[in-house]
N, C-alpha and C positions, 0 to 999 in steps of 0.2 A: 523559372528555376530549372535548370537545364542539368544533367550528368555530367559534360565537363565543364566543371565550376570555370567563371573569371574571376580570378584572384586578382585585387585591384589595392595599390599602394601609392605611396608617396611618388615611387620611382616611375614605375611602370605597369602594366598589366597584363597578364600573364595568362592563358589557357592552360588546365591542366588536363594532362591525359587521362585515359583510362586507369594506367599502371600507377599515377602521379598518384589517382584517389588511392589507387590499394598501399598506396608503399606510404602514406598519409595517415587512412585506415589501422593497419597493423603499427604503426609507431601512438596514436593514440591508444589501441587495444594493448598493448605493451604496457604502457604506462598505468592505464587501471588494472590488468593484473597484477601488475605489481605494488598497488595502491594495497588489494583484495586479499595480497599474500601478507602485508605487515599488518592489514587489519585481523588474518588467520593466526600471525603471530601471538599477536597481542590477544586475542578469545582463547589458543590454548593453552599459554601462559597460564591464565584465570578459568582454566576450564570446571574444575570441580567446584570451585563456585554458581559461575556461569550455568550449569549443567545442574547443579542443586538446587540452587536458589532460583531459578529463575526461567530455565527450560523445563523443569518439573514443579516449579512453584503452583501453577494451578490444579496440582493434584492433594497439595496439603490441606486440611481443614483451615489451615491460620490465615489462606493467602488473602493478600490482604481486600483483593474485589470482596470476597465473599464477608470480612470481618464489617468493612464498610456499608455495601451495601444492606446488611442485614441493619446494622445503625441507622440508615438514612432510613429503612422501613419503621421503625420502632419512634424517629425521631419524628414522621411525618403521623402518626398514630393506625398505622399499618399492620403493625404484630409482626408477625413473622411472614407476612405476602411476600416481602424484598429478600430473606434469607433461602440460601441454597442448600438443599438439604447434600451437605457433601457425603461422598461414599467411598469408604476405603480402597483404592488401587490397588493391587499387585500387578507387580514387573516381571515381564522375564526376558530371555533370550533367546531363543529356538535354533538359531543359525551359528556356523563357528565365527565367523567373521563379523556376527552381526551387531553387537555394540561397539566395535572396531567403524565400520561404515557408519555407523550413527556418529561416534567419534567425528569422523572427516568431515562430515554434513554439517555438524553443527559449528567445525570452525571455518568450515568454505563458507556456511550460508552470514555467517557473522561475521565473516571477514568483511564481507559485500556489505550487508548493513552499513558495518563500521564506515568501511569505503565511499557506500553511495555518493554523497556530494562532489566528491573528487571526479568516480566513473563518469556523473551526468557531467559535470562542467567537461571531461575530455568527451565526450558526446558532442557533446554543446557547440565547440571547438571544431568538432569534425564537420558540425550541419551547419551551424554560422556563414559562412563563407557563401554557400549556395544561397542563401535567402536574398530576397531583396530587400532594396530599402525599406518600402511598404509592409513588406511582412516582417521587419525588424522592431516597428516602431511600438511602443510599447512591451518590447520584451524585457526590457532592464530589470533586471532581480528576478530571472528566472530559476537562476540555477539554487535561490534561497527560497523563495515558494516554493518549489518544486521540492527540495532537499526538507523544509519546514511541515508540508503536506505530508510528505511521507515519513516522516517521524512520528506524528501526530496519531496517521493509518495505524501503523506498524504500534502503537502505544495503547489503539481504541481496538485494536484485533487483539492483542494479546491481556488486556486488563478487561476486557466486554465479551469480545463471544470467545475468543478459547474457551474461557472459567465457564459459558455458560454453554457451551460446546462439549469439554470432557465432562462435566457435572452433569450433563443429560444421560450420558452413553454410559458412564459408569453405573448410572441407577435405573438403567434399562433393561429387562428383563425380559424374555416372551415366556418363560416358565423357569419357576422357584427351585428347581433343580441343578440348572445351568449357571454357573458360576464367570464374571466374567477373567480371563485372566489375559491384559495385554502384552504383546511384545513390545522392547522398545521401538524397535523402528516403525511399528503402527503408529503408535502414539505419536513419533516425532513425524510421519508423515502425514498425520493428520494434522500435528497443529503448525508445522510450517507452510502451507498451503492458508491456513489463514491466517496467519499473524502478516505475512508477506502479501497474499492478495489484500487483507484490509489497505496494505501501506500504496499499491497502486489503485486500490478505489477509491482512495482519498486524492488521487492526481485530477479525477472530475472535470473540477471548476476548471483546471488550467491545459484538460486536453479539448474540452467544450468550448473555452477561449481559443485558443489558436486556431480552431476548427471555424470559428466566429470569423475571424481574424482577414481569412482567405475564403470564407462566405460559402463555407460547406453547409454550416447550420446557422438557422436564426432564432433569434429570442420567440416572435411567432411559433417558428415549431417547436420549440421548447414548450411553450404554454398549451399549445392547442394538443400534444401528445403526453402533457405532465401527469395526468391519473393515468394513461402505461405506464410511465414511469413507474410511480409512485407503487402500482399492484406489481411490478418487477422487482423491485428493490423487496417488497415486502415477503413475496414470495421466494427470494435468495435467501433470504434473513429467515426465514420459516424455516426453512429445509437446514440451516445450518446451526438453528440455534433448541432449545426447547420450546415444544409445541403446547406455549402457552401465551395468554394475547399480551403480558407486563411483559416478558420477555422479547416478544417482536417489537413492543413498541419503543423498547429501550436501547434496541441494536437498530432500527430504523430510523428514529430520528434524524440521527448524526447525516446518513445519509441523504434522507430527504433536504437536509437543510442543505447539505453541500449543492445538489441540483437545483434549489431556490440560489444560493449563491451567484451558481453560472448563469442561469438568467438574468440575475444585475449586474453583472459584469458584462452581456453580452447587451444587453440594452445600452451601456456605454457605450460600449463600440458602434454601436449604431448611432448613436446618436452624434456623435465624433464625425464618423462618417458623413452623415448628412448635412453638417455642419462647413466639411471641408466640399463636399461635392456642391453645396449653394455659393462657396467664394470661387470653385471656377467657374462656374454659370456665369459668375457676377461682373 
């Protein structure tokens, strides 16, 4: 896979220059802006919903991780182990422009959400070309895994560790004196960082696949380095969630399983592999 792509058709085949990529580049980045701005339409249309219900939803007592999970503890005969003990927020705004910039953030960053599928497929679009045959095979339904995955992310960050992310911080105290009082833009800088990074660490399996793919990594060293993993994932999950072991073990999961995933997925690939490397021998 080379920088100037061969572009190869029915007709003819065709090198492209340097300026070919840029001017190729900027006509797909065009097009996901402009995907990013009707998906920014559409979020500040619904913004005071959007922004009530749902970008401050994990600060109300009723929301619903916290209504559920406190059930699921009571249903399992747990008491109250699974409930959060929520803690009233106050808001403020310290800056003149500053719920104005939160304003924009929140309908740029959900524009892009909105958008995602459309951006990766013009992504897609743009690196398509350069791959090979080889490296193509088995991509089919990437840009739905992909786009599936990070819904998924973006759904287990926001319903799992935000609620159990602001529900720590709010009942944090280092002395009974000190009140907390946040800004919006804390808040919303702290929980778009993870509701967004959850949605690309949930891409995993399918960046550990392609990685497989063109024999960066193997299932081998997957296995032989999985308890790193394993004390890595755990230790991210610590530092972002409350420091208590129910709580690690219910924000780790998910991921640990995603990295058992890319091992079976990548033992496929090998074994595909050695399958087709025995019929050229043959």
């Amino acid at each position: 896979m080379g920088f100037f792509t061969k572009i190869s058709n029915s007709d003819s085949s065709t090198e492209m220059t340097f300026f070919d990529h840029i001017d190729e580049l900027r006509r797909h980045l065009f097009r996901s802006v402009i995907a990013i701005l009707i998906g920014s339409i559409f979020v500040g249309y619904y913004n005071k919903f959007i922004i009530r219900n749902i970008l401050m939803g994990p600060i109300h007592s009723d929301f619903v991780t916290y209504r559920y999970l406190c059930s699921l503890g009571k249903f399992l005969k747990m008491g109250d182990s699974l409930c959060l003990n929520t803690v009233s927020i106050k808001m403020q705004s310290n800056a003149v422009a500053g719920q104005f910039n939160v304003f924009l953030n929140v309908i740029l960053i959900g524009g892009l959400i909105i958008a995602f599928p459309y951006v990766f497929w013009q992504f897609w679009r743009f690196v398509k070309p350069a791959l090979k045959n080889n490296e193509l095979k088995g991509t089919r339904g990437v840009i739905f895994w992909v786009s599936l995955l990070f819904f998924i992310g973006i759904l287990f960050g926001y319903y799992v560790i935000a609620p159990y992310t602001i529900n720590f911080f709010a009942g944090f105290q280092i002395d009974e004196s000190i009140e907390n009082f946040w800004t919006i833009a804390s808040y919303f800088n702290t929980m778009m960082p993870l509701v967004l990074g959850s949605g690309l660490m949930f891409q995993l399996p399918l960046v550990l696949y392609f990685l497989a793919k063109i024999e960066v990594v193997s299932s081998t060293f997957l296995k032989k380095y999985r308890k790193h993993a394993i004390m890595v994932i755990t230790i991210v999950v610590s530092i972002i969630t409350p420091p208590d072991i129910l709580s690690t073990i219910i924000c780790s999961i998910p991921l640990i399983f995603l990295y058992e995933i890319s091992i079976f997925l990548i033992v496929g690939i090998e074994k595909k592999r050695k399958i087709a490397e025995a019929k050229e021998w043959s």
